[in-house]
N, CA, C and O of each residue as an XYZ file, in Angstrom:
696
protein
N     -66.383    -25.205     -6.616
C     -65.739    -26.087     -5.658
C     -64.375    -26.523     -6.203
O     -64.259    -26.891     -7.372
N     -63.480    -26.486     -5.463
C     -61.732    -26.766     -5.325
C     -61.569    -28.502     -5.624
O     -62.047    -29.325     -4.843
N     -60.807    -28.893     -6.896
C     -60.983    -30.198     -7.151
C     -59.678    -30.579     -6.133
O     -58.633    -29.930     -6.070
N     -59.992    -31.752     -5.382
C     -58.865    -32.375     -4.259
C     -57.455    -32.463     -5.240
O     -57.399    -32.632     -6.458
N     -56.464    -32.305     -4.362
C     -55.189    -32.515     -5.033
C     -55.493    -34.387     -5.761
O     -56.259    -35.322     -5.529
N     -54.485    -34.117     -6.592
C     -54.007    -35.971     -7.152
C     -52.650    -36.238     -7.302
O     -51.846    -35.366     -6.972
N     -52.236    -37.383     -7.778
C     -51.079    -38.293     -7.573
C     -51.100    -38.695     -8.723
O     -52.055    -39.153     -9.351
N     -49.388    -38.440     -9.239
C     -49.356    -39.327     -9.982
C     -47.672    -39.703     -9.864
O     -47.115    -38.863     -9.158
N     -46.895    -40.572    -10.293
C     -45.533    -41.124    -10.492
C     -44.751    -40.825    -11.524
O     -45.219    -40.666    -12.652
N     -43.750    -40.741    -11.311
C     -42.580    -40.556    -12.259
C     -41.138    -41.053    -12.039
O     -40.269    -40.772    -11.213
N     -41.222    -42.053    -13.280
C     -39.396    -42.703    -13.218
C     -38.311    -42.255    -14.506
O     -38.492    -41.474    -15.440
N     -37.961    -42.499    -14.399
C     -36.960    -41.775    -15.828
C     -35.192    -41.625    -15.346
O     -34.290    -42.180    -15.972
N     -34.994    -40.816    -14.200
C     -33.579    -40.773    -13.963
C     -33.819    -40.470    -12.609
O     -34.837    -40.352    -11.926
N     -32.070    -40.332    -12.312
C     -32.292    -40.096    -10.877
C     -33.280    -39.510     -9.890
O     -33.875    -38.437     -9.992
N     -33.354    -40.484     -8.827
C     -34.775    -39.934     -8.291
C     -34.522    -38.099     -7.259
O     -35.265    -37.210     -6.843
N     -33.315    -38.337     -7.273
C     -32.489    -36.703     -6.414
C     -32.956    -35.581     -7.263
O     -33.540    -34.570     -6.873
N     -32.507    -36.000     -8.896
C     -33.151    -35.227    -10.061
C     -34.844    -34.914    -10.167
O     -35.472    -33.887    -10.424
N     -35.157    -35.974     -9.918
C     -36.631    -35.925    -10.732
C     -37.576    -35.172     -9.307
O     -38.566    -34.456     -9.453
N     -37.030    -35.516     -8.133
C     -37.505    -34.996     -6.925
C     -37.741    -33.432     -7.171
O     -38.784    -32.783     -7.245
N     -36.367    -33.052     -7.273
C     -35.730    -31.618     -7.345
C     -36.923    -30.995     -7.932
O     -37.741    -30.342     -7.284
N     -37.002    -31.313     -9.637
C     -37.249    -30.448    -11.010
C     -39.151    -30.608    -10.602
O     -39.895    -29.928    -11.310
N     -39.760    -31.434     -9.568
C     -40.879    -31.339     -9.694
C     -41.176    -30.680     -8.063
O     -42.347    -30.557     -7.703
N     -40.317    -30.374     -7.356
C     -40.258    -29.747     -6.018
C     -40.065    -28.257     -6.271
O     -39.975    -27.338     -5.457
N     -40.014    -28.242     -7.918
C     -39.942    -26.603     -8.241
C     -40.959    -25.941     -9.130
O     -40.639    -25.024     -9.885
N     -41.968    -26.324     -9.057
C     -42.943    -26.158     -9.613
C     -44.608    -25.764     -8.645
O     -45.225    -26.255     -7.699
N     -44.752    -24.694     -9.518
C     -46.140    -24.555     -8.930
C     -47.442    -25.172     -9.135
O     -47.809    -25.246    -10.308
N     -48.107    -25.566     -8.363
C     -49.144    -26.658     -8.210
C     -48.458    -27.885     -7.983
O     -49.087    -28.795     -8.523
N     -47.239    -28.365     -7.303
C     -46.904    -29.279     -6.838
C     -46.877    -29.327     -5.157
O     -46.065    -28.689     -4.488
N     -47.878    -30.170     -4.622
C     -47.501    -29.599     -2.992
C     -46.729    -30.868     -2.251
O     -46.225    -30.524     -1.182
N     -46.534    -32.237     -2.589
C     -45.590    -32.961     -2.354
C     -45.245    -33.641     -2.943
O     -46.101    -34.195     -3.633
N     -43.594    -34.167     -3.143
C     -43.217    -34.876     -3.816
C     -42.765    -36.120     -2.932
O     -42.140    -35.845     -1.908
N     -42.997    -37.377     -3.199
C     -42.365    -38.324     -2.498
C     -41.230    -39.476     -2.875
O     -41.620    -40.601     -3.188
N     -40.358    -39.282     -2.850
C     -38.853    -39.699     -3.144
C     -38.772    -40.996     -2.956
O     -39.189    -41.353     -1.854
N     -38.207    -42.200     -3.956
C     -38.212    -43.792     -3.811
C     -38.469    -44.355     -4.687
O     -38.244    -43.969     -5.834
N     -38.957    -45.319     -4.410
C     -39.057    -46.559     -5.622
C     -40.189    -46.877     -6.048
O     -41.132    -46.557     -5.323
N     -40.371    -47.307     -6.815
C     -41.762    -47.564     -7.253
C     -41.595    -49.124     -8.022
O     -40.605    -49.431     -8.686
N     -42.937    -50.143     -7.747
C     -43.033    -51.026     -8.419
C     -44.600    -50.550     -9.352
O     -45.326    -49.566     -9.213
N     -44.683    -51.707    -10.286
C     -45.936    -52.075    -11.052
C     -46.342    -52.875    -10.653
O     -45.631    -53.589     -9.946
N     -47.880    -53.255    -10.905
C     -48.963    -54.324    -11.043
C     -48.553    -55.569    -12.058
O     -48.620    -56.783    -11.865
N     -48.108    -54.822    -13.199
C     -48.055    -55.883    -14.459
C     -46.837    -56.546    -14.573
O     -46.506    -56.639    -15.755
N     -45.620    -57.308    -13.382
C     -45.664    -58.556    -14.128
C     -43.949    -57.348    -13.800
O     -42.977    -57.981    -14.213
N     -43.685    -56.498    -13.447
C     -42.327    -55.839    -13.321
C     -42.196    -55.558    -12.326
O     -42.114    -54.402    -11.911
N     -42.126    -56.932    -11.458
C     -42.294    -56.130     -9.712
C     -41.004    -55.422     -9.100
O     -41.012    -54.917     -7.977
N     -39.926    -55.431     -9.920
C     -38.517    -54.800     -9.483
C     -39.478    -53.616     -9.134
O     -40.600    -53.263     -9.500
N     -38.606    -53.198     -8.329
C     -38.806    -51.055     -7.643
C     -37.379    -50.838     -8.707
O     -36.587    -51.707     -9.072
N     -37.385    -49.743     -8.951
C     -37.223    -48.205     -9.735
C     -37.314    -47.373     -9.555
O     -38.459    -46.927     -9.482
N     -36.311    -46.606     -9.367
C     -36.101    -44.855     -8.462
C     -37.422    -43.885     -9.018
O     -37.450    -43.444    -10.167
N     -37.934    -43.766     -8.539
C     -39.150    -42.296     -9.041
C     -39.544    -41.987     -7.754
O     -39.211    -42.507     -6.689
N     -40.472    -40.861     -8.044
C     -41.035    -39.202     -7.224
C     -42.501    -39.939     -6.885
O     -42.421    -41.143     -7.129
N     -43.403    -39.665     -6.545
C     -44.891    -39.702     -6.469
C     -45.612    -38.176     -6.165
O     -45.849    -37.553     -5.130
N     -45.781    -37.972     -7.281
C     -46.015    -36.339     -7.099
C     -47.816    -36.257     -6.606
O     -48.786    -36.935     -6.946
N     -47.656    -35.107     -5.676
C     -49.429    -34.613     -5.287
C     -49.264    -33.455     -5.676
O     -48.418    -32.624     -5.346
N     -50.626    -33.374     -6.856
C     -50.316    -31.738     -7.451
C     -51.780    -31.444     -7.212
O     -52.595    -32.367     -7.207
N     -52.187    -30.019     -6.988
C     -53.380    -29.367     -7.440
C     -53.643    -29.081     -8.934
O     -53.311    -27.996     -9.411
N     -54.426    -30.349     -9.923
C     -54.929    -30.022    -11.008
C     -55.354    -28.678    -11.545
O     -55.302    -28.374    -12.736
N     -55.617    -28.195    -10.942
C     -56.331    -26.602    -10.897
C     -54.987    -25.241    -11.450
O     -54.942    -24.200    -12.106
N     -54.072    -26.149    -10.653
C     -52.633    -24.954    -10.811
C     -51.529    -25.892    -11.728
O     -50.456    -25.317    -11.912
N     -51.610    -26.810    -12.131
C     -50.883    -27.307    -13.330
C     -51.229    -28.577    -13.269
O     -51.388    -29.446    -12.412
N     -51.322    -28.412    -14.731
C     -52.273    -29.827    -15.345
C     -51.484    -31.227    -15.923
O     -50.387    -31.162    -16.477
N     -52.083    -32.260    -15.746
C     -51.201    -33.969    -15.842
C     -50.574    -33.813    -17.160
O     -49.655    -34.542    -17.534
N     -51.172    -32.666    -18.008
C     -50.124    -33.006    -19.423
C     -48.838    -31.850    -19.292
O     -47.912    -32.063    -20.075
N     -48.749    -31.147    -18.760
C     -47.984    -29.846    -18.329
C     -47.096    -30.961    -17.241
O     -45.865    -30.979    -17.274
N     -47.581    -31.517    -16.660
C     -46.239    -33.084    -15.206
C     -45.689    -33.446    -16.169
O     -44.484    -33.201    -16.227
N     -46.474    -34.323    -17.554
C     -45.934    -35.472    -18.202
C     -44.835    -34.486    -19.169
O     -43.614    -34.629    -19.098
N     -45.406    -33.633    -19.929
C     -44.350    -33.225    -20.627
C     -43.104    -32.743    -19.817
O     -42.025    -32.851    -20.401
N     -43.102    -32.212    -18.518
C     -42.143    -31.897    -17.965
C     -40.823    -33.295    -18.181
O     -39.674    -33.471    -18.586
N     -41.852    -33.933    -17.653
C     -40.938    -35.260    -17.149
C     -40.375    -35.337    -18.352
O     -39.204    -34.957    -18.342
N     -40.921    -35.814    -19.755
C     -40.054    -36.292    -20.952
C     -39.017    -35.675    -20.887
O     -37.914    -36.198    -20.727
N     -39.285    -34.201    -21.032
C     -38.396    -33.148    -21.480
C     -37.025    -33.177    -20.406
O     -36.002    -32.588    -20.755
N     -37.076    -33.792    -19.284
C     -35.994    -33.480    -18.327
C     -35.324    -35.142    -17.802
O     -34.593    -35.371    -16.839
N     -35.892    -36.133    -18.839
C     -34.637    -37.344    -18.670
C     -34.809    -37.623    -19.974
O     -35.660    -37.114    -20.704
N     -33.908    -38.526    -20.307
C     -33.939    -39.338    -22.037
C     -34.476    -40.102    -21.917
O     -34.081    -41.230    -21.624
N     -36.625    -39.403    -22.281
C     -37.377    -40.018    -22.093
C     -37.364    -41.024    -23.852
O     -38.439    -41.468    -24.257
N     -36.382    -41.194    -24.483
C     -36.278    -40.955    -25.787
C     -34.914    -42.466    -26.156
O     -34.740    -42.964    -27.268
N     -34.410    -42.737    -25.289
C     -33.057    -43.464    -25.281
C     -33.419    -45.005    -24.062
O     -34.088    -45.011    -23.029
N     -32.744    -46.022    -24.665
C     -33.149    -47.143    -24.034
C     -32.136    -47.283    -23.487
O     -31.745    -47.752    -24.556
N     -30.988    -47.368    -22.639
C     -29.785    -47.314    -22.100
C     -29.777    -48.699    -21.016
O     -30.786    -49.210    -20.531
N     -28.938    -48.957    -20.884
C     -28.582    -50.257    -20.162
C     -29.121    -49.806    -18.860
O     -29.411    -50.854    -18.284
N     -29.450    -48.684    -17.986
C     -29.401    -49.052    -16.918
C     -31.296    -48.808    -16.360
O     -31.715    -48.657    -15.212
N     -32.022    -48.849    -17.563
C     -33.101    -48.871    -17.351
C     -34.173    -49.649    -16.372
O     -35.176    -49.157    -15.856
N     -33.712    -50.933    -16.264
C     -34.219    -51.569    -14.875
C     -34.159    -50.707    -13.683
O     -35.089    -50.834    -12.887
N     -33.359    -49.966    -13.450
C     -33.247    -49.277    -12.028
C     -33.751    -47.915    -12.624
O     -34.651    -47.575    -11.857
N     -33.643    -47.092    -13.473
C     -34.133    -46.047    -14.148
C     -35.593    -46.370    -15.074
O     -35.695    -45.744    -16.130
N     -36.151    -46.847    -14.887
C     -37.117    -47.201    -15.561
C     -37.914    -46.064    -15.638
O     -38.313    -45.395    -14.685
N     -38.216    -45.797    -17.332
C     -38.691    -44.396    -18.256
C     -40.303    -44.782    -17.645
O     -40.731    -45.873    -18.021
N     -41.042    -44.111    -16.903
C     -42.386    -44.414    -16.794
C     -43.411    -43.473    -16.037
O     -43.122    -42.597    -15.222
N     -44.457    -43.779    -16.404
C     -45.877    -42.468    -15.616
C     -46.214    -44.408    -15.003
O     -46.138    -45.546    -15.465
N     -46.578    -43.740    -13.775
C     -47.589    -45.004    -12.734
C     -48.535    -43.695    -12.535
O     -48.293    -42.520    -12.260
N     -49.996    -44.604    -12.860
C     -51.134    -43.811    -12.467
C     -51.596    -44.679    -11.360
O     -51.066    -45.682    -10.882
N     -53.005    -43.908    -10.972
C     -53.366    -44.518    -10.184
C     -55.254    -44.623     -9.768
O     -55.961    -44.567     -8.761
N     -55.426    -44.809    -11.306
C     -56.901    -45.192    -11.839
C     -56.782    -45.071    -13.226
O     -55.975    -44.545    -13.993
N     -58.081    -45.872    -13.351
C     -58.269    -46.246    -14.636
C     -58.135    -44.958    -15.663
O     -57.372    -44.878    -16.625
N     -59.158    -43.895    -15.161
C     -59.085    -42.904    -15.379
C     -57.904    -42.485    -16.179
O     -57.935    -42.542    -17.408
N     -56.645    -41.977    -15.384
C     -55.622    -41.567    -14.827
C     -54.797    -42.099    -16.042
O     -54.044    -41.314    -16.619
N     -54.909    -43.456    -16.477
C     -54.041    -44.415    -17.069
C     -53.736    -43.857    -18.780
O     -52.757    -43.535    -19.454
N     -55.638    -44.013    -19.012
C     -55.847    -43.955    -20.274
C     -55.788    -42.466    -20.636
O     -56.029    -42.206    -21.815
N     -55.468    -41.303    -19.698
C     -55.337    -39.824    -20.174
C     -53.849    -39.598    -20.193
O     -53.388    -38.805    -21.014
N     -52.900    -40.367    -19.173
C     -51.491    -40.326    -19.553
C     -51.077    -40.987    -20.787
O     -50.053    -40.642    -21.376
N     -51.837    -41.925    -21.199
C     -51.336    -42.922    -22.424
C     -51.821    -41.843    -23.400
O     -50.983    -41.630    -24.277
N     -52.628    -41.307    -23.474
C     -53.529    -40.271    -24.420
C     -52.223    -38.893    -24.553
O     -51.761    -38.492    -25.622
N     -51.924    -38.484    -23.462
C     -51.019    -37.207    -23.321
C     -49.670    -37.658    -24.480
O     -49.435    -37.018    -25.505
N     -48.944    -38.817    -24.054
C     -47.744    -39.331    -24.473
C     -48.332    -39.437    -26.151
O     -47.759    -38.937    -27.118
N     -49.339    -40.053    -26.178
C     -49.568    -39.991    -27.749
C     -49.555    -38.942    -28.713
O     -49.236    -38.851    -29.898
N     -50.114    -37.989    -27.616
C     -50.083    -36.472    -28.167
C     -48.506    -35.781    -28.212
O     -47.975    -35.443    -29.270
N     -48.010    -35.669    -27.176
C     -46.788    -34.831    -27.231
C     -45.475    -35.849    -28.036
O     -44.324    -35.443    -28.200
N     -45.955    -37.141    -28.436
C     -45.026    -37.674    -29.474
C     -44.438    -36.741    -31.070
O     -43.663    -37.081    -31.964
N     -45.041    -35.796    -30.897
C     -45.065    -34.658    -32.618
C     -43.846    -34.050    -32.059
O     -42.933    -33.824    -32.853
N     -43.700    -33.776    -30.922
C     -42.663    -33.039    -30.219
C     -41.358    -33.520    -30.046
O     -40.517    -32.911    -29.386
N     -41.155    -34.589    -30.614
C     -39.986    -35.425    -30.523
C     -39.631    -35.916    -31.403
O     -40.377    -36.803    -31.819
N     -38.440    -35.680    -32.130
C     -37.664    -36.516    -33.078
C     -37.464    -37.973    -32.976
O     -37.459    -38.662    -33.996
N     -37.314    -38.437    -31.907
C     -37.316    -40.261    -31.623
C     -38.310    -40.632    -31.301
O     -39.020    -39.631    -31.201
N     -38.981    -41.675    -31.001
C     -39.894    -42.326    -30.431
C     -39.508    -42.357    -28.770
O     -38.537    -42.703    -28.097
N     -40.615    -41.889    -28.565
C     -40.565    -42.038    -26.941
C     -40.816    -43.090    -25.969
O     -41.917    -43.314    -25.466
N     -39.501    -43.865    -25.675
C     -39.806    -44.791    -24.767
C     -40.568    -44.891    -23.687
O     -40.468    -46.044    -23.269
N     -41.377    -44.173    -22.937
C     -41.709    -44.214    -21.925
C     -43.003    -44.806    -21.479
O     -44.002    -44.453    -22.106
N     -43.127    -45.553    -20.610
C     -45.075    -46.464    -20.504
C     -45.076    -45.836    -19.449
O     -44.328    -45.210    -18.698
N     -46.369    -46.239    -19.603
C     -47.519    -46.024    -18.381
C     -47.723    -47.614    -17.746
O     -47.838    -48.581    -18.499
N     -47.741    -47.694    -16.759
C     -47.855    -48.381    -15.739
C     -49.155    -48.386    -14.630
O     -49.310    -47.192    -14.377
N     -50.026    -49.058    -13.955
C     -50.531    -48.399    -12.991
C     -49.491    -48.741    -11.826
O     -48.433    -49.370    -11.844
N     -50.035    -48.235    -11.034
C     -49.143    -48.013     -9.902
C     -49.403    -49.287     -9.168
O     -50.472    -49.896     -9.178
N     -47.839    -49.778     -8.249
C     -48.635    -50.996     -7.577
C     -47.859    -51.019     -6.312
O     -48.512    -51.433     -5.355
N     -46.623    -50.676     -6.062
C     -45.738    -50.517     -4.617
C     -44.872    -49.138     -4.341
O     -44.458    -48.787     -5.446
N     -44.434    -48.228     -3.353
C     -43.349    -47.751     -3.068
C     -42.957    -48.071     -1.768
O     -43.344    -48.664     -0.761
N     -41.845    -47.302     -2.306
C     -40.954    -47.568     -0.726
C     -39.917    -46.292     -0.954
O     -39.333    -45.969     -1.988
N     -39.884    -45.657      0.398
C     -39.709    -44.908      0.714
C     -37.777    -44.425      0.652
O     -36.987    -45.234      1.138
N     -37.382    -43.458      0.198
C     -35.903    -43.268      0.201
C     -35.648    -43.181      1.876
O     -36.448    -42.732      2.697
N     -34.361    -43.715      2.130
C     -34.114    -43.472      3.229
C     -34.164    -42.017      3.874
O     -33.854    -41.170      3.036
N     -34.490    -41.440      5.227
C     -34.670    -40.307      5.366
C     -33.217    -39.205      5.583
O     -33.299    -38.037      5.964
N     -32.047    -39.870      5.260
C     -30.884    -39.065      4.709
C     -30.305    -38.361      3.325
O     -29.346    -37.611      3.144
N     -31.473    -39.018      2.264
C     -31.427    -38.694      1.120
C     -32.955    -37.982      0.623
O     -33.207    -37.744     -0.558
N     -33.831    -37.722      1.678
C     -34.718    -37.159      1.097
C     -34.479    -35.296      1.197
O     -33.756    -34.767      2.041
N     -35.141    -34.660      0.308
C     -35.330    -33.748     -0.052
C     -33.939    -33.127     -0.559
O     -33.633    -31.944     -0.416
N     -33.092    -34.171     -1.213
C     -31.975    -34.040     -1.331
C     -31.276    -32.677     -2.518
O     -30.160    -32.225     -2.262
N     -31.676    -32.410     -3.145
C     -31.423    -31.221     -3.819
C     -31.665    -29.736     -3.128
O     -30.914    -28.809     -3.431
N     -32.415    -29.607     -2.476
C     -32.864    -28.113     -1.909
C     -31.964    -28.294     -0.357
O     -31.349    -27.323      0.084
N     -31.970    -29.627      0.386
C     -30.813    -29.662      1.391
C     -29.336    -29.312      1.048
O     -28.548    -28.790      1.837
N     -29.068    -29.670     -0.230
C     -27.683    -29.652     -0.585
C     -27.383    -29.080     -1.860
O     -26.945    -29.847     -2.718
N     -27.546    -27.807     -2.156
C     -27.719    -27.478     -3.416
C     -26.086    -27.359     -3.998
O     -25.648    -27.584     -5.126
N     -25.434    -26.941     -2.835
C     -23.770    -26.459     -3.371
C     -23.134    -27.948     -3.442
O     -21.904    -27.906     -3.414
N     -23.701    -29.319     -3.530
C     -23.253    -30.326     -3.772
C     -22.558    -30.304     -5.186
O     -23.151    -29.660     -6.051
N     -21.256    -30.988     -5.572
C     -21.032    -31.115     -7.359
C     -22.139    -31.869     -7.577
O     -22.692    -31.253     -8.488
N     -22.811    -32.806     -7.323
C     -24.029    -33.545     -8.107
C     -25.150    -32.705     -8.426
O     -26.009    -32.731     -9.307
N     -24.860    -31.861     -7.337
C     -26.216    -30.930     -7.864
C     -26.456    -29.858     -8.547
O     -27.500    -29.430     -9.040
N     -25.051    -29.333     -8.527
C     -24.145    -28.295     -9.246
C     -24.672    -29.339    -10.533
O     -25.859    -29.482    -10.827
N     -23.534    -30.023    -11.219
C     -23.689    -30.236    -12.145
C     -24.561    -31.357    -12.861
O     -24.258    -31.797    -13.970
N     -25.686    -31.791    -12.126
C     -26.817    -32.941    -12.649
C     -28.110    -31.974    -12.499
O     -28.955    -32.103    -13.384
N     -28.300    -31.261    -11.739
C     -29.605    -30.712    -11.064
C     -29.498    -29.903    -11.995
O     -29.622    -30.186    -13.187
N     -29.145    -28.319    -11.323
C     -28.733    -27.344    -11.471
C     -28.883    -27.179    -13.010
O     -29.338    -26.052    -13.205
N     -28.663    -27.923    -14.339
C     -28.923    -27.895    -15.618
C     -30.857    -28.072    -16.000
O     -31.520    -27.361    -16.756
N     -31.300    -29.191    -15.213
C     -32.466    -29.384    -15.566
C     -33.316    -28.261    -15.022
O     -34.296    -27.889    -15.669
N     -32.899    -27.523    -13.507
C     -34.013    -26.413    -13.326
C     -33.736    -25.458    -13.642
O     -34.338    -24.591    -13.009
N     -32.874    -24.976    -14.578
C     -32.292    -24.110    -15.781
C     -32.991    -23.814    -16.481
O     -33.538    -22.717    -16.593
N     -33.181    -25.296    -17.458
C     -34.084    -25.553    -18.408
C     -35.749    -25.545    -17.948
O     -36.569    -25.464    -18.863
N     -36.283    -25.638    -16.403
C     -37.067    -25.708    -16.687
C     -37.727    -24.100    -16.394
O     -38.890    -23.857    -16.714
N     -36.916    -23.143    -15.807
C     -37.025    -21.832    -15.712
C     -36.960    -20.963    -17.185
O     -37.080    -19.739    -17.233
N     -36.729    -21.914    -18.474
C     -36.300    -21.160    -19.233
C     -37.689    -21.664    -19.921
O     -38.462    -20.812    -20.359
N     -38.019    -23.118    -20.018
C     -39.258    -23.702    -21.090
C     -40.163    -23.588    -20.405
O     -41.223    -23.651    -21.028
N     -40.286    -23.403    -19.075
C     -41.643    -23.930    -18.188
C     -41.957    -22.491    -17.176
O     -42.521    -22.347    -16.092
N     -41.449    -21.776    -17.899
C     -41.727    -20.373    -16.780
C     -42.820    -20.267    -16.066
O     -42.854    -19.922    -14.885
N     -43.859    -20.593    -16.829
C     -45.170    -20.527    -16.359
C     -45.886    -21.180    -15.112
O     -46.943    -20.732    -14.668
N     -45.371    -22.042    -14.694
C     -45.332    -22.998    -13.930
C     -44.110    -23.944    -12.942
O     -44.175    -25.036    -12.380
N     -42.696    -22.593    -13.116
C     -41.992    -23.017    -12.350
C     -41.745    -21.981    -10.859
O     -42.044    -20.852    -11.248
N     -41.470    -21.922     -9.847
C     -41.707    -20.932     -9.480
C     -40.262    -20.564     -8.722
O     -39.643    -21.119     -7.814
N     -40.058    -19.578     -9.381
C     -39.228    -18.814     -9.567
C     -38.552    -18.400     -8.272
O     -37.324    -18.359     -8.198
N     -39.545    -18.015     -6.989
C     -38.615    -17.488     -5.740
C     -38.119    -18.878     -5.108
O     -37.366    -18.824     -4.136
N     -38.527    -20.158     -5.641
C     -37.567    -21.136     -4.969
C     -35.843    -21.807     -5.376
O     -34.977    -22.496     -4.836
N     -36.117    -20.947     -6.897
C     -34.972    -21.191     -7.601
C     -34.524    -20.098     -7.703
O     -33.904    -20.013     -8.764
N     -34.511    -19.164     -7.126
C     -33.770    -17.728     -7.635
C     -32.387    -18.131     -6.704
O     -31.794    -17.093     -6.409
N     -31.888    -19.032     -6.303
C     -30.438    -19.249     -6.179
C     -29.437    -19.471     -7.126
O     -28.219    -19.411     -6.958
N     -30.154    -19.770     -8.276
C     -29.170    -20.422     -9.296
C     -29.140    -18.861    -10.016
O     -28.644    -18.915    -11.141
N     -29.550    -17.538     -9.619
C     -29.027    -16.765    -10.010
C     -28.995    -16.227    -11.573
O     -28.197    -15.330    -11.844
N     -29.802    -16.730    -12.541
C     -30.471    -16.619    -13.942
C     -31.450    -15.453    -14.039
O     -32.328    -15.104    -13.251
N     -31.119    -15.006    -15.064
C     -32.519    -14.000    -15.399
C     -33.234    -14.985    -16.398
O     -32.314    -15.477    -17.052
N     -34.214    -15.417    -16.756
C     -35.228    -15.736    -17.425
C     -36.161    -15.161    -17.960
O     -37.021    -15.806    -18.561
């Protein structure tokens, strides 16, 4: 039996970015673009994705490492209130295997990795002129030169799981 798709969140950098790099991946079947608040006490919203993936076709530590690897999950920068480095789960479950993942793929990183886990507690939705904003507008300069680098990289580290006939515009052999 076919385990139901799941959900999980991601904040880190632009949400146009983070939309994009997980709208290119296989076992991702929607991504949802906006803000996200927490439960604990940080009720500001913060640009992130809410990804629904089929576990079956790529797995929560294969999302999470993506994510590190494609913002400075690693750097505390002033504009982190609105960029806020973070996984929102959305069970208990969910919480303590992302906190578990990050502990693990910490060997993989020269800095300490800023990034928490959160459970999940509000979104709100990008306006519907900016959604699906990278694959609408790819010949944009923002996307040219902000996007366009991260699904580079992730065609080059993540082959396995990126899929390839949606990015074969950027024109790379890999």
């Amino acid at each position: 039996m076919e385990k139901p798709d799941e959900k999980i969140a991601f904040g880190g950098s632009c949400h146009w970015c983070t939309e994009a790099i997980f709208q290119s991946l296989i076992g991702v079947k929607v991504v949802e673009q906006g803000f996200v608040a927490t439960n604990t006490g940080l009720e500001d919203f913060s640009e992130a994705v809410i990804v629904h993936f089929n576990p079956e076709e790529i797995s929560l530590k294969v999302l999470i490492e993506i994510h590190l690897r494609t913002h400075s999950s690693t750097v505390m920068h002033s504009r982190r209130n609105l960029y806020r480095s973070a996984v929102y789960t959305f069970s208990a479950n969910q919480e303590s295997e992302a906190k578990a993942i990050l502990k693990n793929l910490q060997s993989g990183f020269s800095k300490q990795i800023i990034t928490q886990v959160f459970p999940f507690g509000a979104f709100k939705r990008s306006r519907q002129e900016i959604l699906d904003y990278y694959y609408s507008n790819p010949q944009k300069p923002f996307c040219k030169n902000n996007i366009d680098p991260k699904l580079k990289f992730l065609l080059k580290e993540f082959a396995d799981v990126t899929d390839k006939e949606r990015l074969q515009h950027l024109n790379e052999n890999y």
